[in-house]
PyMOL commands that place a pseudoatom at each C-alpha (Angstrom):
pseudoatom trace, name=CA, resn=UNK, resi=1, chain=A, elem=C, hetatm=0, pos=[0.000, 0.000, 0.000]
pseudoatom trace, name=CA, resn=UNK, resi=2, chain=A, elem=C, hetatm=0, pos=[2.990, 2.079, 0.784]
pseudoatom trace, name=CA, resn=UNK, resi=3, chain=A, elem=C, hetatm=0, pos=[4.455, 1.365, -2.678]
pseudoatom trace, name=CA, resn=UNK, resi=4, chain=A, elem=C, hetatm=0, pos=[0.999, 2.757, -4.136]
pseudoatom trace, name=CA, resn=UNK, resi=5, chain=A, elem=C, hetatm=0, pos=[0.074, -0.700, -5.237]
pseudoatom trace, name=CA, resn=UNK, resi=6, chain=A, elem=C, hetatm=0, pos=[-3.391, -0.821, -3.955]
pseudoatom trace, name=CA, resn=UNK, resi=7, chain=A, elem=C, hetatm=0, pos=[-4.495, -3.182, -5.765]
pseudoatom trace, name=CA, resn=UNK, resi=8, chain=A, elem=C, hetatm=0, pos=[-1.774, -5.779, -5.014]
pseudoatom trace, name=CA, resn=UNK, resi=9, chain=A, elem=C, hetatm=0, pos=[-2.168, -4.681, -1.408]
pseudoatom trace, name=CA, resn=UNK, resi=10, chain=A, elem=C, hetatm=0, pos=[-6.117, -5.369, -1.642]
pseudoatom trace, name=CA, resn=UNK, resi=11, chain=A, elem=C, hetatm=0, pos=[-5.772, -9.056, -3.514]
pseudoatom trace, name=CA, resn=UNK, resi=12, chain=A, elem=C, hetatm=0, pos=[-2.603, -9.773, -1.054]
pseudoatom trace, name=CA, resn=UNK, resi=13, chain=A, elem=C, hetatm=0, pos=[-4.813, -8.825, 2.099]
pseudoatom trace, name=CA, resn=UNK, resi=14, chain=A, elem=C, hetatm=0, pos=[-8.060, -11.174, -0.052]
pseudoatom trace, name=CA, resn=UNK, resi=15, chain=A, elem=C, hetatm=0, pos=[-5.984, -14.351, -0.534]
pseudoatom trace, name=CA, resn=UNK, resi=16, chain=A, elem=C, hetatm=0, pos=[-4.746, -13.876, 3.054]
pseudoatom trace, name=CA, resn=UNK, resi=17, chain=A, elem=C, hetatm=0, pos=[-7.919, -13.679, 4.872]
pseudoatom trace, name=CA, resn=UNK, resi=18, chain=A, elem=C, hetatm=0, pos=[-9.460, -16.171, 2.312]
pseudoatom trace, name=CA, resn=UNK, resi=19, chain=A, elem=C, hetatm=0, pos=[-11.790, -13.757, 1.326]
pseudoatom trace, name=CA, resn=UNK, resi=20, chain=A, elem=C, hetatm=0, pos=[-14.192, -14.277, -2.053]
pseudoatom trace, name=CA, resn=UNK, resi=21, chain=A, elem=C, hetatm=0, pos=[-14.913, -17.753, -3.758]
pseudoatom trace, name=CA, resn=UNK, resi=22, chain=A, elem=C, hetatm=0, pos=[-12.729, -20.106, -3.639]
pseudoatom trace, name=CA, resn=UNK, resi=23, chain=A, elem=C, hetatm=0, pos=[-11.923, -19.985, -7.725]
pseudoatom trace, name=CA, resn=UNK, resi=24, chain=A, elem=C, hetatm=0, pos=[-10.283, -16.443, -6.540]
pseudoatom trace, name=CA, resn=UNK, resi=25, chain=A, elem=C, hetatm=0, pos=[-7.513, -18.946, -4.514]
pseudoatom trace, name=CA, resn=UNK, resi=26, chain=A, elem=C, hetatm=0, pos=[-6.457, -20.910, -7.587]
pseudoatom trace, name=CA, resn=UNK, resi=27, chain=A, elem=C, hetatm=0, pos=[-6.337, -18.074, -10.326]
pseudoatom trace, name=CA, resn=UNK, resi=28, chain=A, elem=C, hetatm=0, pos=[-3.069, -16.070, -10.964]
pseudoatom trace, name=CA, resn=UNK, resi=29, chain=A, elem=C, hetatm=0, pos=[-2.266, -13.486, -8.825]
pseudoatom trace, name=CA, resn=UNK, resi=30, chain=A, elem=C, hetatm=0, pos=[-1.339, -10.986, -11.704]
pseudoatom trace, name=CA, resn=UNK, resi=31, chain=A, elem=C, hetatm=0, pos=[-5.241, -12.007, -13.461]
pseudoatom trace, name=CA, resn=UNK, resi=32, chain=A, elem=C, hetatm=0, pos=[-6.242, -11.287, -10.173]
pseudoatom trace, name=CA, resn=UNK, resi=33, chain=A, elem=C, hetatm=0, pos=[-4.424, -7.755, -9.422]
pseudoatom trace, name=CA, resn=UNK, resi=34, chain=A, elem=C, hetatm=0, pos=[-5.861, -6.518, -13.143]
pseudoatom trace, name=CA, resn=UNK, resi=35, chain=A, elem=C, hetatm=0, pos=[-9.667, -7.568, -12.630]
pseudoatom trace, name=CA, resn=UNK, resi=36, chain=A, elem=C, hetatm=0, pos=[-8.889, -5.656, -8.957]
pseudoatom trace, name=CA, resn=UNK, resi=37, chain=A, elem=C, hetatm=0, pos=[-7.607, -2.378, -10.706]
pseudoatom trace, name=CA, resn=UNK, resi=38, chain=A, elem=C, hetatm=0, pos=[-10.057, -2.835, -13.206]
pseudoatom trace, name=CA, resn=UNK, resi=39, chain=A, elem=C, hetatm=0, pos=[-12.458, -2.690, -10.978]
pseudoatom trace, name=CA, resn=UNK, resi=40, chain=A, elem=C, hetatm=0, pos=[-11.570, 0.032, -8.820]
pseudoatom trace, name=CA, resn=UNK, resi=41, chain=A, elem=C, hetatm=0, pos=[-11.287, 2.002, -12.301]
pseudoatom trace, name=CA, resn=UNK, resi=42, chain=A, elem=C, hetatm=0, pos=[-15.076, 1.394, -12.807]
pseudoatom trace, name=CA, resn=UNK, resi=43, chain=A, elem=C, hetatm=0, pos=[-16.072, 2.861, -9.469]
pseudoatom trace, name=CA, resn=UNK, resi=44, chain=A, elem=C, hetatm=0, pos=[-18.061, 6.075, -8.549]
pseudoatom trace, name=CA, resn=UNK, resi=45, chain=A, elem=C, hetatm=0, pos=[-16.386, 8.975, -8.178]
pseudoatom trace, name=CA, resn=UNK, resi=46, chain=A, elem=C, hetatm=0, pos=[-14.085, 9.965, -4.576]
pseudoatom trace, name=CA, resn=UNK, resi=47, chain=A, elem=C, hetatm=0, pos=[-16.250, 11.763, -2.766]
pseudoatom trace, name=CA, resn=UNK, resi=48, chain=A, elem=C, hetatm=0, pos=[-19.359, 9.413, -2.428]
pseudoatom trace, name=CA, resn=UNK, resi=49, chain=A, elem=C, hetatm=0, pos=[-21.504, 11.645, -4.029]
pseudoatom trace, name=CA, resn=UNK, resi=50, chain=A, elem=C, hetatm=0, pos=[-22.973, 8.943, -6.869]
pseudoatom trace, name=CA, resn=UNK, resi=51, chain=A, elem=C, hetatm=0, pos=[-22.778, 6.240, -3.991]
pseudoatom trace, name=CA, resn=UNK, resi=52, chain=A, elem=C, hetatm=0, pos=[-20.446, 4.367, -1.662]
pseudoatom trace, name=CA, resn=UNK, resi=53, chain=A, elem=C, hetatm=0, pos=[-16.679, 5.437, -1.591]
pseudoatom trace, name=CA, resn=UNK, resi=54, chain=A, elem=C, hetatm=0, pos=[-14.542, 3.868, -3.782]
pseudoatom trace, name=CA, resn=UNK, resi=55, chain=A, elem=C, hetatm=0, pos=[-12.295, 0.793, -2.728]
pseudoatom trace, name=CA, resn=UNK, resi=56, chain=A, elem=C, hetatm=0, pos=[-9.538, 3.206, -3.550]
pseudoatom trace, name=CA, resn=UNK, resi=57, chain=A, elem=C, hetatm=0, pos=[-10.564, 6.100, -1.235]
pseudoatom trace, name=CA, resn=UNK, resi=58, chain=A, elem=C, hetatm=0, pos=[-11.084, 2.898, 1.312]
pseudoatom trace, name=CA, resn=UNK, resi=59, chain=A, elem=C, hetatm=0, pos=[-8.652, 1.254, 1.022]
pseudoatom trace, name=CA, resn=UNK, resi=60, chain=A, elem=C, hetatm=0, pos=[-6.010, 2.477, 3.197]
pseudoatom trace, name=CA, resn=UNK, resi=61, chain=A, elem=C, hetatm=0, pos=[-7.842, 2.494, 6.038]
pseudoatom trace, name=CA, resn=UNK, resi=62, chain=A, elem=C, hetatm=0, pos=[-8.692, -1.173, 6.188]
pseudoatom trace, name=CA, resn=UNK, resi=63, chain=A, elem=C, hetatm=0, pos=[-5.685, -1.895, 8.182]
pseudoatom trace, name=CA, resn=UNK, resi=64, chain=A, elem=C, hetatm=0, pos=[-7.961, -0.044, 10.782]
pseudoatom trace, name=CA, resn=UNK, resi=65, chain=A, elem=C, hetatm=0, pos=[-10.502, -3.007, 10.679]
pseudoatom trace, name=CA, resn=UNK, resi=66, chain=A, elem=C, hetatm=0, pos=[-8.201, -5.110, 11.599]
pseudoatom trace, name=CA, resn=UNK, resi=67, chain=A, elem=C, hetatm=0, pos=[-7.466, -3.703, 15.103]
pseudoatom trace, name=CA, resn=UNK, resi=68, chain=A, elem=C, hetatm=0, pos=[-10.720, -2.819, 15.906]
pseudoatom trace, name=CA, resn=UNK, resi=69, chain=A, elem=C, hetatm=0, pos=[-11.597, -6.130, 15.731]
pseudoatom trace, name=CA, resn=UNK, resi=70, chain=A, elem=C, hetatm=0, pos=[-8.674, -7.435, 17.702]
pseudoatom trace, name=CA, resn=UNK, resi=71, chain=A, elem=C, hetatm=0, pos=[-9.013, -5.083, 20.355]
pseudoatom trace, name=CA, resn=UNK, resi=72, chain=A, elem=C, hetatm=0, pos=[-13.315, -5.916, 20.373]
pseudoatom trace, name=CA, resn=UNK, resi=73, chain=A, elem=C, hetatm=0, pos=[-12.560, -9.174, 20.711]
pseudoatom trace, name=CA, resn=UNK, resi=74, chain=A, elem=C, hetatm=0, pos=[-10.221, -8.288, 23.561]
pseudoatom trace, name=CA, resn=UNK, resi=75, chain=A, elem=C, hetatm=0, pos=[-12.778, -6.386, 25.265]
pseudoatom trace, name=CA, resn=UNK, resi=76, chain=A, elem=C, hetatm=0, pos=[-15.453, -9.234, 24.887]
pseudoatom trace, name=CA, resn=UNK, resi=77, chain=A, elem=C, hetatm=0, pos=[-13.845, -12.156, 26.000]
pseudoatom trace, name=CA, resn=UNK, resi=78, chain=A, elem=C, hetatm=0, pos=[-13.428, -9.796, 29.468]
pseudoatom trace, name=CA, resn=UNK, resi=79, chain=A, elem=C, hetatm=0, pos=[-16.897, -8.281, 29.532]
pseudoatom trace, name=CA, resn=UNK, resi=80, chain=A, elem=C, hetatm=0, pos=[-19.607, -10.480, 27.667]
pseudoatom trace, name=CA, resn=UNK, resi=81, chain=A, elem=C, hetatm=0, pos=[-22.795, -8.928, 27.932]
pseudoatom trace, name=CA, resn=UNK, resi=82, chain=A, elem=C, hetatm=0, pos=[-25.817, -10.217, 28.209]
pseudoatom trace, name=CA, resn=UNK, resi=83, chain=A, elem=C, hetatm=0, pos=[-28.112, -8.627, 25.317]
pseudoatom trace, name=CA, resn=UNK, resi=84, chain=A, elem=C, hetatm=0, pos=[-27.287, -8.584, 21.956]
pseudoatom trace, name=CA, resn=UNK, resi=85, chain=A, elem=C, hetatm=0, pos=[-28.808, -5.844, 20.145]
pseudoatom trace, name=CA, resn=UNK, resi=86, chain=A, elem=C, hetatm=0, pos=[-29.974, -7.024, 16.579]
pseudoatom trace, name=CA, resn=UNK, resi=87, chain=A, elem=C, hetatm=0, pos=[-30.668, -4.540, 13.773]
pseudoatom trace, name=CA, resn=UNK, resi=88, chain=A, elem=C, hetatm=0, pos=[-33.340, -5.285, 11.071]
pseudoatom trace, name=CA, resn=UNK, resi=89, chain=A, elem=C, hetatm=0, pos=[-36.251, -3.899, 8.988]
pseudoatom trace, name=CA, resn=UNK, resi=90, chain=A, elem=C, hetatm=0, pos=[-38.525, -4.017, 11.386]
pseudoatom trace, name=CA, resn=UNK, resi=91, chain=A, elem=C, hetatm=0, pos=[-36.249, -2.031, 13.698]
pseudoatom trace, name=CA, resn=UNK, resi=92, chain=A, elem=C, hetatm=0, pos=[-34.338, -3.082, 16.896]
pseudoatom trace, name=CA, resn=UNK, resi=93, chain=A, elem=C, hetatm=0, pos=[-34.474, -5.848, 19.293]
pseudoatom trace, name=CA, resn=UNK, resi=94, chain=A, elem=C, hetatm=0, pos=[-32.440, -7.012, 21.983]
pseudoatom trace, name=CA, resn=UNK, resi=95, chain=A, elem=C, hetatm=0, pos=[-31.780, -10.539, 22.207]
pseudoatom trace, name=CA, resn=UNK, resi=96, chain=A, elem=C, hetatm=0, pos=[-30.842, -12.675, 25.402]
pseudoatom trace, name=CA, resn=UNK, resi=97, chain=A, elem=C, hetatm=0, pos=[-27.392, -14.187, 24.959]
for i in range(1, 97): cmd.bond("trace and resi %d" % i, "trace and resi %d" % (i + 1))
show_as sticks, trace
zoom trace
């Protein structure tokens, strides 16, 4: 990501965390890295105004995900609670856990 390879960084970080079908894990990592840039090519614009940000804008925050979820899971295996709050279409619940 450093390098400005985003899209290497993005398939390198996929195939890692095993992420997408499993035809992804057997094809060639330089088919994958072009359908990757490809697609990021294709994407809205970078400010989110015609939709979602782009992977590109995204990106290079995702190492960010990655310790957030470390440090959640932390935090939970210390302090379980006992509801679970569950979002849907028909609004909010809390569910016993």
């Amino acid at each position: 990501m450093a390098e400005g390879q985003t899209a290497a960084a993005l398939v390198t970080g996929m195939l890692g965390a095993q992420m997408g079908p499993p035809t992804f894990q057997r094809m060639p990592r330089w088919l994958l890295i072009q359908m990757t840039k490809l697609g990021m090519a294709l994407e809205g614009s970078s400010d989110g105004r015609d939709g979602p940000l782009p992977m590109k804008v995204l990106a290079p925050t995702l190492h960010y995900d990655s310790q957030l979820s470390s440090r959640w899971t932390a935090s939970w295996k210390h302090s379980r609670p006992s509801k679970l709050m569950c979002f849907s279409s028909e609004g909010v619940r809390a569910q016993h856990i």
